[in-house]
C-alpha positions as CSV (number, residue, x, y, z in Angstrom):
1,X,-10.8,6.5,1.6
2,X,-9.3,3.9,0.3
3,X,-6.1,2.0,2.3
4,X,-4.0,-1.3,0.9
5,X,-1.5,-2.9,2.6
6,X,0.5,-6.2,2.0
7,X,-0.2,-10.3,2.7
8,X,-1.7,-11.4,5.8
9,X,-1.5,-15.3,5.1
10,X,-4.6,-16.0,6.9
11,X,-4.5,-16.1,10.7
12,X,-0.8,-15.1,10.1
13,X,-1.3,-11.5,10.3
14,X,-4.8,-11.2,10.3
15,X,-4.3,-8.3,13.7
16,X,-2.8,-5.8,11.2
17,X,-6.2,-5.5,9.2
18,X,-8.5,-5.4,12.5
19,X,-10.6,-2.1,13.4
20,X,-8.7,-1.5,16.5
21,X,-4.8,-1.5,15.0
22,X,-5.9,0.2,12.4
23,X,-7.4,3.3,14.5
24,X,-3.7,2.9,16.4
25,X,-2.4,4.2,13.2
26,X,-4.7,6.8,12.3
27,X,-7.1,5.3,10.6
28,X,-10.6,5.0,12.0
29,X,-12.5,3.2,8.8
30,X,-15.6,4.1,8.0
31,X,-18.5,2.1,5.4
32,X,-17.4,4.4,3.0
33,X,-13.6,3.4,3.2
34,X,-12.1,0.4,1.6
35,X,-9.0,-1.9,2.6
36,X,-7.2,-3.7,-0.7
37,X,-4.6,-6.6,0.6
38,X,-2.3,-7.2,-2.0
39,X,-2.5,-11.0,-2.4
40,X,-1.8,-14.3,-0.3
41,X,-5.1,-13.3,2.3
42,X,-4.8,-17.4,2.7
43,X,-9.4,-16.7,3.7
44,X,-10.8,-19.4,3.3
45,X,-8.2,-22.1,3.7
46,X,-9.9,-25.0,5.1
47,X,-13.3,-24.9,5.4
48,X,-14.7,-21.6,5.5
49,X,-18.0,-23.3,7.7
50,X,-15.9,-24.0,10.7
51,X,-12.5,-23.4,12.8
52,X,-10.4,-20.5,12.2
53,X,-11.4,-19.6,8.7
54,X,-15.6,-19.3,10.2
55,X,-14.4,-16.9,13.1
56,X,-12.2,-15.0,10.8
57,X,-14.9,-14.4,8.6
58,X,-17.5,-14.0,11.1
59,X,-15.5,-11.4,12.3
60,X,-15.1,-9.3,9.3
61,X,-18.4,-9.8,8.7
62,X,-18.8,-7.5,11.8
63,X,-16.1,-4.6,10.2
64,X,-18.0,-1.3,9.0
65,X,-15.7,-0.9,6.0
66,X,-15.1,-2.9,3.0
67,X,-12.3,-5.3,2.5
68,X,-11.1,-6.2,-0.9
69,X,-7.8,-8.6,-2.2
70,X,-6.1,-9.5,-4.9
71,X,-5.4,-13.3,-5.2
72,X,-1.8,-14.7,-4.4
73,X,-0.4,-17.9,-4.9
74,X,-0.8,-18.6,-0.9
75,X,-4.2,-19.0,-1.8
76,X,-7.0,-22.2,-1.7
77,X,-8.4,-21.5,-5.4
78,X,-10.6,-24.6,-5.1
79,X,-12.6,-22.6,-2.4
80,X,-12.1,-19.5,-3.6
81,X,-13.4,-20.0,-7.0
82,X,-16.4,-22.1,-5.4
83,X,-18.0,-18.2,-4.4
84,X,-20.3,-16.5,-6.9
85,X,-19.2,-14.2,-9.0
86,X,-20.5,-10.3,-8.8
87,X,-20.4,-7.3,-10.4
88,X,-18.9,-4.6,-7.8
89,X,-17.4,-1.2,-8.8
90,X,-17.3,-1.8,-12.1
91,X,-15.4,-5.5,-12.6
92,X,-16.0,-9.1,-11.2
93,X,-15.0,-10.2,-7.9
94,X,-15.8,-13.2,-6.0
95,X,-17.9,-12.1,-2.7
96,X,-16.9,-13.7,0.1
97,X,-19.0,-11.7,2.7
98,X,-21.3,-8.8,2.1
99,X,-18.4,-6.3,3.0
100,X,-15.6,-9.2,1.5
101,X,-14.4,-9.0,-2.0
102,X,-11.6,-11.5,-4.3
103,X,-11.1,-9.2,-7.0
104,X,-10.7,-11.4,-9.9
105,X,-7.3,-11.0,-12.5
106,X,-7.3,-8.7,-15.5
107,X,-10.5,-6.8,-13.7
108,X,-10.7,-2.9,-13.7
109,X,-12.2,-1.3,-10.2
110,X,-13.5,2.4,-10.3
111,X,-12.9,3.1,-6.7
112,X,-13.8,6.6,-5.7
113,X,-13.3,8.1,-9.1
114,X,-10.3,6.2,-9.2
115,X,-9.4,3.5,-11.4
116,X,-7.5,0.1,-10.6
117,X,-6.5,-2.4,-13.1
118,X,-5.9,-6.1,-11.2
119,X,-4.3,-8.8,-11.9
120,X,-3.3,-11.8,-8.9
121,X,-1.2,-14.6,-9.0
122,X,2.9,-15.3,-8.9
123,X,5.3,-18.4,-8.8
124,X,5.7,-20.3,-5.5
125,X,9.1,-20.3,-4.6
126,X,8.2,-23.2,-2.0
127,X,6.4,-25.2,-4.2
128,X,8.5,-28.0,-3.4
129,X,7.3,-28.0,0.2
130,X,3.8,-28.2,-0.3
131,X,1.2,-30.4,-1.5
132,X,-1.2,-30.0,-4.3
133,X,-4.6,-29.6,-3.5
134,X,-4.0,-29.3,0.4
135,X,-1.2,-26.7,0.4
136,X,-0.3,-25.4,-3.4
137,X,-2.3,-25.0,-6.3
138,X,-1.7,-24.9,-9.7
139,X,-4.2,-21.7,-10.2
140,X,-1.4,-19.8,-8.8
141,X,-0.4,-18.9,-12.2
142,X,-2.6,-17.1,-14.2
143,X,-3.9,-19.3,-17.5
144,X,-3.5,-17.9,-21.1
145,X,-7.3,-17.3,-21.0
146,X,-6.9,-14.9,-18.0
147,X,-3.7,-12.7,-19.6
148,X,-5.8,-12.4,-22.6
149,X,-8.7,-11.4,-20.9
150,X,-6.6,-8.9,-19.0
151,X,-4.9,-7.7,-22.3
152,X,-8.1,-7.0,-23.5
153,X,-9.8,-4.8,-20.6
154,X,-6.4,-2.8,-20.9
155,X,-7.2,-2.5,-25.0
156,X,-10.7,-1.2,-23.8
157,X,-9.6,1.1,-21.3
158,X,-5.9,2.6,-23.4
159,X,-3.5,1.1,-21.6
160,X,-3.9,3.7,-19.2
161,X,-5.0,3.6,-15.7
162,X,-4.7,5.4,-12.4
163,X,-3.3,2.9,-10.1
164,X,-2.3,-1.2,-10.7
165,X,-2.4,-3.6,-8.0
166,X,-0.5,-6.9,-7.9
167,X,0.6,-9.7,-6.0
168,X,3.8,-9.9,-7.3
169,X,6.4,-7.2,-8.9
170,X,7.3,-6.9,-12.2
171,X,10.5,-8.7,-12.7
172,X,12.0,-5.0,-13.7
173,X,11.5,-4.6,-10.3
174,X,12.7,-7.3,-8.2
175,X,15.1,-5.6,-7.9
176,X,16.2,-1.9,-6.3
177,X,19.8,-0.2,-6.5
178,X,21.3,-3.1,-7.2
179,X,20.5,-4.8,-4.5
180,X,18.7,-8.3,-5.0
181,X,15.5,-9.0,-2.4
182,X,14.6,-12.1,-3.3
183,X,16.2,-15.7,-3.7
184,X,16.9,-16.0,-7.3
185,X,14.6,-18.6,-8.0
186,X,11.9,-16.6,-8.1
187,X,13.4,-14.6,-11.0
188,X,11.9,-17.4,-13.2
189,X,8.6,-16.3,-11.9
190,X,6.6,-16.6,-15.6
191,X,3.7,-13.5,-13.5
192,X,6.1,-11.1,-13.0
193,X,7.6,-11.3,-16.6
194,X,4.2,-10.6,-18.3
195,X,3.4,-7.9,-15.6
196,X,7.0,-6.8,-16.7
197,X,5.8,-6.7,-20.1
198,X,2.2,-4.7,-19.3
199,X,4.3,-2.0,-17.5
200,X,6.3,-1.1,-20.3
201,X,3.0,-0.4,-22.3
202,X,1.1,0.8,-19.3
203,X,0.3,4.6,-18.5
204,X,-0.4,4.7,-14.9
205,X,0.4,6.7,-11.2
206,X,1.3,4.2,-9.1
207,X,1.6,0.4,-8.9
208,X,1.0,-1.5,-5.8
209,X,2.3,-4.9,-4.5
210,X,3.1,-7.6,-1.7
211,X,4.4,-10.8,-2.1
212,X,8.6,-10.1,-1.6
213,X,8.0,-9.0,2.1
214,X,9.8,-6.0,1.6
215,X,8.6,-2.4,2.3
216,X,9.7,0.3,-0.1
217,X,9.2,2.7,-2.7
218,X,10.8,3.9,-6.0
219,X,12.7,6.6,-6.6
220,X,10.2,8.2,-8.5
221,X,7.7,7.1,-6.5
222,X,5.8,4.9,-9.3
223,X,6.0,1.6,-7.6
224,X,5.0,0.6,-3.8
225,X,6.9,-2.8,-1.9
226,X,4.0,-3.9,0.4
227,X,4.2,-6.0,3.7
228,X,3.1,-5.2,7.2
229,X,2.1,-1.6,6.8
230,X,-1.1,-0.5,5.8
231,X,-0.9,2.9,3.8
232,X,-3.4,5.2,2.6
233,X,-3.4,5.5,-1.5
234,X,-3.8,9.4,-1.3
235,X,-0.7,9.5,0.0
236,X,1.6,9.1,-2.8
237,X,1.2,12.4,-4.0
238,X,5.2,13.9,-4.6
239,X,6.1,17.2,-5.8
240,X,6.0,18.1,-9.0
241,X,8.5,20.0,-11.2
242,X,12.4,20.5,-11.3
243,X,12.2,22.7,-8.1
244,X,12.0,19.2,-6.0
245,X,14.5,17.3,-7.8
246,X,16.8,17.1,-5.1
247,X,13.9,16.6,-2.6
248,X,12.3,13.5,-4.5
249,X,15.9,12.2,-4.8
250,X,16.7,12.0,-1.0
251,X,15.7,11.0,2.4
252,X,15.3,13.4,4.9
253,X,14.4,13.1,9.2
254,X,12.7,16.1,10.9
255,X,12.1,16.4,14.4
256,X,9.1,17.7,15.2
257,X,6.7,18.9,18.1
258,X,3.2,18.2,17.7
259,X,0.2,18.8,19.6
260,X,-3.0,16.8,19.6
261,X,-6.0,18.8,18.1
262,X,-9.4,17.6,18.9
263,X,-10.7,14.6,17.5
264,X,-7.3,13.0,16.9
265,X,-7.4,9.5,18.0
266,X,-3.9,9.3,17.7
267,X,-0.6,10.7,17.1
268,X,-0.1,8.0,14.5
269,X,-0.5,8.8,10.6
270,X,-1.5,6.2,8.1
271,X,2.8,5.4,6.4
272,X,2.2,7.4,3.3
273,X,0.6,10.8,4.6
274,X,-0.8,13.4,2.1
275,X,1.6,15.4,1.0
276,X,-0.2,17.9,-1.8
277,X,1.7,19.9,-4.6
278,X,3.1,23.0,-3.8
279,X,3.5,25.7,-6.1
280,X,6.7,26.9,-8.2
281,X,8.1,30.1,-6.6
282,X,11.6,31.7,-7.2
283,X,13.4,30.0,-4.5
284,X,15.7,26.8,-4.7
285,X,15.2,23.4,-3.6
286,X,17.8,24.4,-1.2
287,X,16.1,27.4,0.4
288,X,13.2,25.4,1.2
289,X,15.0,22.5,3.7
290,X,17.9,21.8,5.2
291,X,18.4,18.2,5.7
292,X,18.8,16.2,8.9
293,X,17.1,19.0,10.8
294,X,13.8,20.4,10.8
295,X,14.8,22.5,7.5
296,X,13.0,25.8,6.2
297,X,9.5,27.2,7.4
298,X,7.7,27.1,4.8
299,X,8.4,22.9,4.4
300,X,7.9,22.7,8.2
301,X,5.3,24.5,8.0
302,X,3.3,22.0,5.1
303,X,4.4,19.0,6.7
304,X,2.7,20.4,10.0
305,X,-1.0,21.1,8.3
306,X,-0.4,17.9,6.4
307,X,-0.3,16.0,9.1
308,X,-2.5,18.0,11.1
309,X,-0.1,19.1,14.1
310,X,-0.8,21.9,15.5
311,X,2.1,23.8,16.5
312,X,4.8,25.3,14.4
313,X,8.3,24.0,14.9
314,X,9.8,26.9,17.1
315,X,13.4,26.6,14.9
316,X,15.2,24.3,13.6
317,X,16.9,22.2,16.2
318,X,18.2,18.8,17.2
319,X,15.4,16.2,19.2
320,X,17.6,16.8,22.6
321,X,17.0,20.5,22.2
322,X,13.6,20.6,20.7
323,X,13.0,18.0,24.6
324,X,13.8,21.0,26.4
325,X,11.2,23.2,24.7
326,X,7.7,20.5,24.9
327,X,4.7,22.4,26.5
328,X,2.1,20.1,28.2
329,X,0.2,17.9,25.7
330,X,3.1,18.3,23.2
331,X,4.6,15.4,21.8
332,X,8.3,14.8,19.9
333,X,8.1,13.0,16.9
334,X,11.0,12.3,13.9
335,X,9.3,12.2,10.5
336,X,11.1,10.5,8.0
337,X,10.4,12.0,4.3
338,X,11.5,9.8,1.7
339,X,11.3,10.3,-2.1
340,X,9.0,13.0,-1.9
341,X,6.3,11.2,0.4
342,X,6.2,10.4,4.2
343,X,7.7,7.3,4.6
344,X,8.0,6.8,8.5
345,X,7.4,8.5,12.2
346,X,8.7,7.4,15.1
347,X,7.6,8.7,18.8
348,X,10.9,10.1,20.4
């Protein structure tokens, strides 16, 4: 499986991407599996042969799964770029650790039969606070050399790809229903107008991205804000077909009673649960939910093997009601479906 989630800055927010918190959510990583971060993972930062940085690494050393990121501009380049350079999974990355990969710009990744284009860097908006060589480096913005080279593994492969991951947005994105998320300095970010202009030539699923601190998704569901949750990449799948234009459109909460089946670690889903295509019939979109309650049975009914509860929702019913009706083991839970994908839960 593969999971990504957004910056950690180091020591920062180092917890979220630890084997324990990530089981708390569902997620019990095996070798197989692999966690991207989506830039600024600030590893090494001093000296990577003693203080924080050595018990950091030390530690995810010790991790059974595979950690990979995409460089920042919270980053130490000098040490970063001091690693040897490998051939993993199809493109260069720095390696860091055996299981610990920098996965270098304009670099295509075939990652379980998946492909991911890459490409790090973005402005500093803080620039002016830091100091170069010690706190800010230059390297945060991609050279000339580097877009070319990523223009040219996008030439090789079509200009298309499955997924993108970024540290920054495109600027086409910076900002959602009108409403700006970041200061507007950072709209002179030079990374996010070329990765503006790749996305108008790019065919692609889904692009993924940290850096603005926000968590959302598109309307459409192409493009994925990043911060502190970590989200599993098969769970962006939306409906297809005009039958879920009104449910890709809108946000809907269910209550809903679930029961823990054996081996479930946790109530807890990874933030963007599988939720697979469902075949055209003859009904509407409105015969198949009703929203703010627990809507139709045969969407109850998916949502319930897709996130492998294992009790149908007796009828639909407010939480206070739905209380009243909890069997032993059985737990009340309000799943928030937004855009076509499970976007939150929350234990009621």
């Amino acid at each position: 499986m593969i999971y990504l989630t957004g910056d950690i800055h180091g020591p920062m927010d180092f917890d979220r991407i630890r084997p324990e918190n990530l089981i708390r959510q569902g997620m019990d990583c095996q070798p197989d599996d692999i966690l991207i971060v989506c830039g600024d993972f600030g590893i090494p930062w001093t000296d990577p042969d003693q203080g924080s940085d050595r018990e950091m690494l030390e530690e995810i050393a010790r991790w059974p799964y595979m950690v990979a990121f995409v460089d920042g501009n919270h980053e130490n380049f000098t040490r970063l770029n001091a690693y040897p350079v490998v051939e993993w999974k199809g493109g260069k990355a720095h390696q860091l650790l055996p299981n610990l990969f920098h996965l270098m710009r304009g670099e295509l990744f075939t990652l379980e039969n998946h492909t991911f284009f890459i490409m790090g860097g973005a402005m500093s908006t803080d620039q002016w606070s830091r100091q170069e060589g010690i706190s800010w480096w230059p390297e945060e913005i991609p050279s000339e050399t580097e877009w070319k080279h990523a223009w040219d593994t996008l030439d090789r492969f079509r200009w298309k790809v499955d997924y993108v991951v970024t540290h920054t947005a495109p600027a086409c994105w910076k900002t959602e229903e009108g409403m700006q998320i970041i200061p507007s300095l950072e709209d002179q970010c030079p990374v996010a107008r070329k990765l503006e202009e790749m996305e108008s030539r790019l065919t692609y699923r889904r692009w993924f991205f940290g850096h603005l601190h926000e968590e959302r998704i598109t309307q459409e569901g192409k493009a994925v804000w990043l911060y502190e949750k970590v989200v599993d990449i098969t769970g962006n799948t939306k409906f297809q077909g005009k039958l879920w234009q009104k449910f890709l459109t809108s946000s809907y909460d269910y209550p809903m009673i679930c029961r823990r089946e054996p081996g479930r670690k946790d109530m807890k889903q990874s933030l963007l649960a599988r939720f697979p295509d469902f075949p055209e019939e003859s009904e509407t979109a409105a015969d198949r939910f009703a929203p703010g309650i627990a809507g139709s049975k045969t969407l109850i009914q998916l949502i319930l093997k897709t996130m492998g509860y294992g009790k149908a929702l007796p009828s639909p019913a407010s939480p206070e009601k739905l209380k009243k009706q909890l069997d032993a083991g059985e737990e009340l839970w309000m799943v928030t479906v937004q855009h076509g994908v499970f976007w939150r839960e929350q234990k009621l």
